[in-house]
VMD Tcl script that draws the C-alpha trace (Angstrom):
set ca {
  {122.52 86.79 98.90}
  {125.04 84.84 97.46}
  {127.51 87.21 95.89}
  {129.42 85.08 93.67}
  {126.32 84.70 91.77}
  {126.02 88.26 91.02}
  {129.36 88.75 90.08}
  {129.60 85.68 87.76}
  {126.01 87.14 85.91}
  {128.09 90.30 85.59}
  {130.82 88.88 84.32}
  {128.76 87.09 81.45}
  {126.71 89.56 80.60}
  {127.82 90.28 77.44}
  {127.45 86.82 76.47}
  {124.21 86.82 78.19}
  {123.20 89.76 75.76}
  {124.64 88.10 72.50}
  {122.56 84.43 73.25}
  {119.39 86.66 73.11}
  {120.55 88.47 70.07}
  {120.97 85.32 68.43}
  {117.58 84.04 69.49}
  {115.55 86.97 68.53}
  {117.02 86.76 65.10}
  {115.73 83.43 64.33}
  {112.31 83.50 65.81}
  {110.39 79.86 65.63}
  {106.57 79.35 66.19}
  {104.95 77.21 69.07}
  {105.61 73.56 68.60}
  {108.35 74.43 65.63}
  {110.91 75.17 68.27}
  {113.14 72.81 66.70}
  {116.15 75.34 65.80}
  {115.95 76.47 69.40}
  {115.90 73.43 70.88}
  {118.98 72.38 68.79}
  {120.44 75.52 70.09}
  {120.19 75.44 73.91}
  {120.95 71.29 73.67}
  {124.37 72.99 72.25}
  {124.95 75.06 74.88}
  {124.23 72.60 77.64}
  {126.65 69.66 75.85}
  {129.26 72.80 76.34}
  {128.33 72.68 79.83}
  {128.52 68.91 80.11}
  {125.04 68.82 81.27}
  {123.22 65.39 80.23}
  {119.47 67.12 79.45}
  {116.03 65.79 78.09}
  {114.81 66.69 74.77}
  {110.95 67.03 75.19}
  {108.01 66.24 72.62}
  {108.10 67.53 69.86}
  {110.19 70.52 71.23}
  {111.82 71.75 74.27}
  {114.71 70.76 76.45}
  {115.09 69.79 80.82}
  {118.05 69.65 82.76}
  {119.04 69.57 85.59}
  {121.90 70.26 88.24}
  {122.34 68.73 91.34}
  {124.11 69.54 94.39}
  {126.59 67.70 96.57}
  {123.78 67.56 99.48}
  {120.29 65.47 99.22}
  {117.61 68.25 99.64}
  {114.46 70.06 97.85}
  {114.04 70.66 94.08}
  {113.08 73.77 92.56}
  {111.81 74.06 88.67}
  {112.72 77.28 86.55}
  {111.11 77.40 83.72}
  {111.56 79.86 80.49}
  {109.34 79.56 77.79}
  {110.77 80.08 73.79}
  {108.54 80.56 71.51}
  {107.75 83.42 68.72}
  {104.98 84.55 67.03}
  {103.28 84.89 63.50}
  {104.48 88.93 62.98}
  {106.39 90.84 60.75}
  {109.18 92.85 62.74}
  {109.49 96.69 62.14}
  {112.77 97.10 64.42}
  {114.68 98.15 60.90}
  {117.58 99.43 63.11}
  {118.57 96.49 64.98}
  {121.13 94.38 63.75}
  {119.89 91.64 65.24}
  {116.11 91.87 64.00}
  {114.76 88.62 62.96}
  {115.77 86.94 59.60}
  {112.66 85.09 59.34}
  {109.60 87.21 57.72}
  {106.41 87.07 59.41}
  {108.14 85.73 62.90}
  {109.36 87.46 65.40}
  {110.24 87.33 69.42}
  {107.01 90.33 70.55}
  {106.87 89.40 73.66}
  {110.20 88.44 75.86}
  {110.79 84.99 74.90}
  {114.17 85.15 73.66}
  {115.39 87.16 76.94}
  {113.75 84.46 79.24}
  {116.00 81.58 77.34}
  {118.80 83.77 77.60}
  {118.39 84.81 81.61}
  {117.67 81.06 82.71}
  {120.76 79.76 80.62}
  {122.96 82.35 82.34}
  {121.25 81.55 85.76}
  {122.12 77.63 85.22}
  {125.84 78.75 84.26}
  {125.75 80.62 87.20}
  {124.38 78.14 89.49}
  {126.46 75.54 88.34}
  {129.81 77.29 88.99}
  {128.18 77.65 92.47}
  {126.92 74.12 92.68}
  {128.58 72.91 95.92}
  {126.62 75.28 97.48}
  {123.22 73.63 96.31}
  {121.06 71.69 98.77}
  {119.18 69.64 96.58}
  {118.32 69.72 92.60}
  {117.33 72.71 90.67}
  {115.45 71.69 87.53}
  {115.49 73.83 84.49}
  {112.66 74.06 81.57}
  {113.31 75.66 78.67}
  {109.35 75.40 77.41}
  {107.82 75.45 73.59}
  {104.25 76.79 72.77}
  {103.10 79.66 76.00}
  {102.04 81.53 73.08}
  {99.32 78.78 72.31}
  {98.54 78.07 75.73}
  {99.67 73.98 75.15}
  {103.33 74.36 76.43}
  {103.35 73.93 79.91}
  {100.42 71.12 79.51}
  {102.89 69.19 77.30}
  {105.61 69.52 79.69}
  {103.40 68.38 82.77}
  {102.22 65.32 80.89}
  {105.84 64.29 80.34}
  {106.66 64.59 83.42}
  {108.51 67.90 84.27}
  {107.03 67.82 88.17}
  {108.30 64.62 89.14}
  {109.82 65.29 92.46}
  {109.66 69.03 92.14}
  {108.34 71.19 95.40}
  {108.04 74.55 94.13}
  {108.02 75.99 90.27}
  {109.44 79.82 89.68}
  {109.18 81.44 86.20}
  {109.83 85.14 85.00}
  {108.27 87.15 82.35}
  {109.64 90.39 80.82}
  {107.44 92.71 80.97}
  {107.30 96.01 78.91}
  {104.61 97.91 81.46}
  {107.48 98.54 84.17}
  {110.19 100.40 84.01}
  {113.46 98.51 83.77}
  {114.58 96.23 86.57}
  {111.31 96.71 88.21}
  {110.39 93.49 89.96}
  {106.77 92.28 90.36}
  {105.63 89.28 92.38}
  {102.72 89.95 94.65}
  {100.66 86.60 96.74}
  {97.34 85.62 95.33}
  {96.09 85.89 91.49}
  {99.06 87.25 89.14}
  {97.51 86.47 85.74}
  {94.24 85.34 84.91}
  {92.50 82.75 83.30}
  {91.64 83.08 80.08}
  {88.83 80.94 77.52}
  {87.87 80.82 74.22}
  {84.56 80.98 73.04}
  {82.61 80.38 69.39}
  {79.10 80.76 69.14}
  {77.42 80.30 65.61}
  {73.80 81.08 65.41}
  {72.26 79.14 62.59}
  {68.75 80.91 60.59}
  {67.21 80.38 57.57}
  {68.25 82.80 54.82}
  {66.41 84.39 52.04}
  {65.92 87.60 49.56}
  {66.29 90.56 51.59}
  {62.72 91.46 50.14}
  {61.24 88.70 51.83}
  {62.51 88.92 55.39}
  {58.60 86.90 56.98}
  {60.02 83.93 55.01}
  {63.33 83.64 57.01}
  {65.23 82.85 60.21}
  {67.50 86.46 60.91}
  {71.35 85.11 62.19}
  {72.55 88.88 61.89}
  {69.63 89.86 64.35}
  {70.68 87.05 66.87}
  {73.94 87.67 66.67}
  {73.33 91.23 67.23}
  {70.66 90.76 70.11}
  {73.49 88.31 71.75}
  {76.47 90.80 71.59}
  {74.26 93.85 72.65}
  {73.48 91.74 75.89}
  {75.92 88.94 76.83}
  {77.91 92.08 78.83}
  {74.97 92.20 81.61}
  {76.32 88.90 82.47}
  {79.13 90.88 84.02}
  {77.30 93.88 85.41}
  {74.36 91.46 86.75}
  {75.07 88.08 87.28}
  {78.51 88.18 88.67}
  {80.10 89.14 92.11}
  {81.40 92.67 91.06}
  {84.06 92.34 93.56}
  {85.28 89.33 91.30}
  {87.08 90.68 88.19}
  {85.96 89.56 85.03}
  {86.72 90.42 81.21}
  {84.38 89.46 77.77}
  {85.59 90.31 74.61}
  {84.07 89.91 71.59}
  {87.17 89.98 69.03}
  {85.38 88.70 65.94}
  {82.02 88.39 63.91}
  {81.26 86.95 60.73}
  {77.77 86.82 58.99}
  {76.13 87.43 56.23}
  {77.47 86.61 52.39}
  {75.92 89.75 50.31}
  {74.04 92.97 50.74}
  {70.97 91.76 49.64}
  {70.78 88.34 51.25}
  {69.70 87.70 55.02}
  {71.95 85.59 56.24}
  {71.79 82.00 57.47}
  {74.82 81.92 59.37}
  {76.54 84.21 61.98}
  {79.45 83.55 64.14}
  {81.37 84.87 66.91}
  {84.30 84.29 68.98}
  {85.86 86.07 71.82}
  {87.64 85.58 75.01}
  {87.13 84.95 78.93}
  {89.31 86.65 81.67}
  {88.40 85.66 84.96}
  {90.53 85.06 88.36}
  {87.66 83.37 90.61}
  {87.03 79.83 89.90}
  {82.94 80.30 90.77}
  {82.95 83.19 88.30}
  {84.64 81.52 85.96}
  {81.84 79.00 86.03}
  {78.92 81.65 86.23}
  {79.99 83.26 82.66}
  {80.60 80.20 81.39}
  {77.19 79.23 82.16}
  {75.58 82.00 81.52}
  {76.89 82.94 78.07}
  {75.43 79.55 76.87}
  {72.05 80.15 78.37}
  {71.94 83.56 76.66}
  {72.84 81.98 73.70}
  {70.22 79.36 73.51}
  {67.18 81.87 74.55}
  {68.44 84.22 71.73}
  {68.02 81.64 69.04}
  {65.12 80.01 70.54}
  {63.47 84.09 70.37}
  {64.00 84.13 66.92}
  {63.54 80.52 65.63}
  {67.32 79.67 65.01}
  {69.66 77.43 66.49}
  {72.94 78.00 68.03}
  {76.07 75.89 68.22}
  {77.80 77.13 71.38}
  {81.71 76.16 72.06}
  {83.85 77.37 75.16}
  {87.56 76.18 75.83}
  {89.31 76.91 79.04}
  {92.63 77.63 77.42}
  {94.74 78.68 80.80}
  {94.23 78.64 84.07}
  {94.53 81.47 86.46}
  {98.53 82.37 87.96}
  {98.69 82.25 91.67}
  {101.30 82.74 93.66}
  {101.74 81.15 96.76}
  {102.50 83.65 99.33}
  {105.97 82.09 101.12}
  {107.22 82.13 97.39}
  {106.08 85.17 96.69}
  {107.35 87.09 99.12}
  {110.69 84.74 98.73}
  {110.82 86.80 95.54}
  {110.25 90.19 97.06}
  {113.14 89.26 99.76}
  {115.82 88.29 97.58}
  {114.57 91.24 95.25}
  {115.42 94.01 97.82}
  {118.53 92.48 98.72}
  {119.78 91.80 95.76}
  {119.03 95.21 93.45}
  {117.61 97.53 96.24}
  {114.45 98.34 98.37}
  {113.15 100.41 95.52}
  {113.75 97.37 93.26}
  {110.06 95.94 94.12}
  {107.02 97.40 92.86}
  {103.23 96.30 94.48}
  {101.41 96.18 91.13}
  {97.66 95.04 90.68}
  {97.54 91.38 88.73}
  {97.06 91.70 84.82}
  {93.76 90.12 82.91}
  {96.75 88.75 80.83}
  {97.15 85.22 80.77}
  {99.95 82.98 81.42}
  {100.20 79.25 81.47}
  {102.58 78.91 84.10}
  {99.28 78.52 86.00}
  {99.52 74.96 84.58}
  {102.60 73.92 86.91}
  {100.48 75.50 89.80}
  {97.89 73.61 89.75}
  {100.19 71.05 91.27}
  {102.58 72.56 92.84}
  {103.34 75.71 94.67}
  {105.50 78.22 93.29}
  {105.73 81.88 91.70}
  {105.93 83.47 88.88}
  {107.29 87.58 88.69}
  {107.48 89.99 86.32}
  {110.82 91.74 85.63}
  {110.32 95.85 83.87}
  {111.98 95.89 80.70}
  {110.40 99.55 79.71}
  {112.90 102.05 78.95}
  {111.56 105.31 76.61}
  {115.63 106.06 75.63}
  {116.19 102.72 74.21}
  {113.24 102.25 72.51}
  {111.90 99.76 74.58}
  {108.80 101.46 75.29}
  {106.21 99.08 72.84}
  {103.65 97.28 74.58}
  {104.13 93.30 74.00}
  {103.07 91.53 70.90}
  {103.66 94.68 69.20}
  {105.58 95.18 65.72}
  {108.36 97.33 67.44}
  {108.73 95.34 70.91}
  {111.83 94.98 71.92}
  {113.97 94.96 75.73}
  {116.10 96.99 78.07}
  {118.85 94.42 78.03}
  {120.30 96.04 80.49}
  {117.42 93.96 82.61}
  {118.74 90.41 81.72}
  {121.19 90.41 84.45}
  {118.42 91.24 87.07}
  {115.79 88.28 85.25}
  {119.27 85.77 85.57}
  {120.55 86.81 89.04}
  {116.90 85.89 90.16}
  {116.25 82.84 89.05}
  {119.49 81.75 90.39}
  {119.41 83.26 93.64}
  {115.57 81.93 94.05}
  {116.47 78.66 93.56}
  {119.70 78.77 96.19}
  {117.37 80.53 98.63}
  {114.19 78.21 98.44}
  {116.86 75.12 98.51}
  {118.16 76.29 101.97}
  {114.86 77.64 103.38}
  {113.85 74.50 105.47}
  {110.28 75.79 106.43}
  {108.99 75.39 103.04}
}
mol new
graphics top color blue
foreach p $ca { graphics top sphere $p radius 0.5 }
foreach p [lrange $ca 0 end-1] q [lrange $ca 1 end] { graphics top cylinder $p $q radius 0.2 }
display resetview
């Protein structure tokens, strides 16, 4: 472990603290970044850092060391979302009504900027080029898309990325090989009758009875036609049919999401919730229009990275620092970056009952342990020294 990291991190901390203050009060959307983006290019020009200021939003930099070598991405993502914060006793809640940072963002800006500062007062000990992402738009699963397509992974060997996360206690650090967080899809399905008086049901086409024959029996596609060794998660999150009491309706719609982790199974409910789809109309003389978007792929970790993570963890906060936690149906699309290249991506505990920090995320009332900043920043920064001067990777 390289100590002067640590101490610099604990040095800063305060300041560390105060940057995510500043970005939870002034929460922006995905792909309306633009006050945030402003912000960080601030902070870097303070640095001297020359950076890239990404399309539409978004900002990469990057610092390299006095030897040729490796380069490692870290990536943070920064974006809010669309709800009204109930965190009335924080003086830093967010000035901006209906936005607010539920779910980590702000911290993740605020732990990577501290890791760069601390990197670069280290950099004549880097072997090679670490490569920082501040990201727009997770929350919309686009981000990380946009960032690939303008190049972010040119050059890069190996991605790492950190998420808050408000299940674990604070400090606790996640990152276990294989699936982390699943994929997740979108689906609509709209099942198109013919309507009519409600006293004359022989004369129509029923969409409320597909719709309701389709959602009593598109779960058997899980229980029967997929590996149940293989997890997998539908959810039906929304209906709409009908327009009055009295009138059978012509229309009824659906839409839901996918959570898979297995690329065949993916595939299989994919399949199979259009099939069931199309016999349920055909049964009852409709038609269906059936739509399914694979919105993120699945996170994997790559096992030298992984337990890279779980190394530096232990040495760095403690052998009790590393917990051995199932993967999460959540998704995440820092799968996006490994579908390229290999990498990881952990979870750092931010749950802490005596601070208040107990609110699961996207939640009214979420909100951090800041005390687990430091152990998000040190981290990054010592992954990217140790993955630099690992040369089996």
């Amino acid at each position: 472990m390289n100590q002067t990291i640590k101490q610099f991190i604990e040095e800063h901390e305060a300041e560390m603290i105060e940057m995510r203050r500043v970005l939870h009060q002034h929460p922006e959307l995905s792909l309306e970044e633009f006050e945030t983006t402003r912000y960080i290019a601030s902070k870097l020009d303070e640095l001297g850092l020359e950076y890239r200021l990404m399309d539409p939003t978004g900002v990469m930099t990057e610092i390299k060391g006095p030897q040729p070598g490796k380069t490692v991405l870290l990536r943070a993502d920064m974006d809010a979302l669309s709800i009204n914060e109930l965190n009335d006793h924080l003086e830093y809640k967010s000035t901006k009504e209906g936005k607010m940072h539920a779910c980590g963002h702000d911290a993740h800006v605020s732990m990577l900027m501290m890791a760069l500062r601390a990197l670069l007062a280290e950099k004549d000990q880097i072997r090679g080029t670490v490569r920082f992402i501040f990201q727009p738009a997770e929350e919309i699963a686009k981000g990380a898309k946009l960032m690939v397509q303008q190049g972010v992974l040119e050059g890069v060997d190996n991605a790492f990325g950190i998420h808050i996360w408000a299940v674990d206690e604070a400090g606790l650090v996640n990152c276990e090989p294989g699936p982390s967080f699943a994929a997740t899809d979108r689906f609509q399905v709209h099942f198109q009758g013919s309507g009519g008086h409600a006293a004359q049901p022989h004369m129509t086409k029923d969409a409320v009875v597909m719709v309701s024959q389709y959602i009593a029996h598109v779960q058997t596609i899980i229980s029967r036609a997929t590996d149940p060794m293989e997890a997998a998660v539908l959810t039906i999150g929304k209906v709409d049919a009908g327009d009055r009491f009295n009138i059978i309706a012509e229309n009824a719609k659906i839409e839901g999401t996918v959570r898979t982790f297995d690329a065949a199974t993916r595939d299989i409910v994919e399949t199979e919730m259009k099939r069931y789809a199309e016999r349920t109309a055909a049964m009852y003389g409709g038609k269906v229009n059936f739509e399914y978007e694979r919105l993120l792929d699945p996170v994997i970790n790559e096992k030298r990275s992984a337990e890279l993570v779980q190394s530096i963890s232990k040495a760095a906060f403690g052998e009790t620092s590393v917990g051995h936690l199932p993967p999460t149906m959540g998704g995440e699309d820092f799968g996006e970056y490994n579908n390229y290249i290999p990498g990881a991506f952990a979870t750092v505990g931010t749950r802490n009952e005596a601070k208040g920090s107990d609110f699961p995320h996207h939640h009214a009332r979420f909100n951090v342990d800041e005390e687990s900043l430091k152990v998000g920043a040190e981290l990054y920064a010592q992954y990217a020294l140790a993955y630099l001067n690992k040369d089996e990777f």
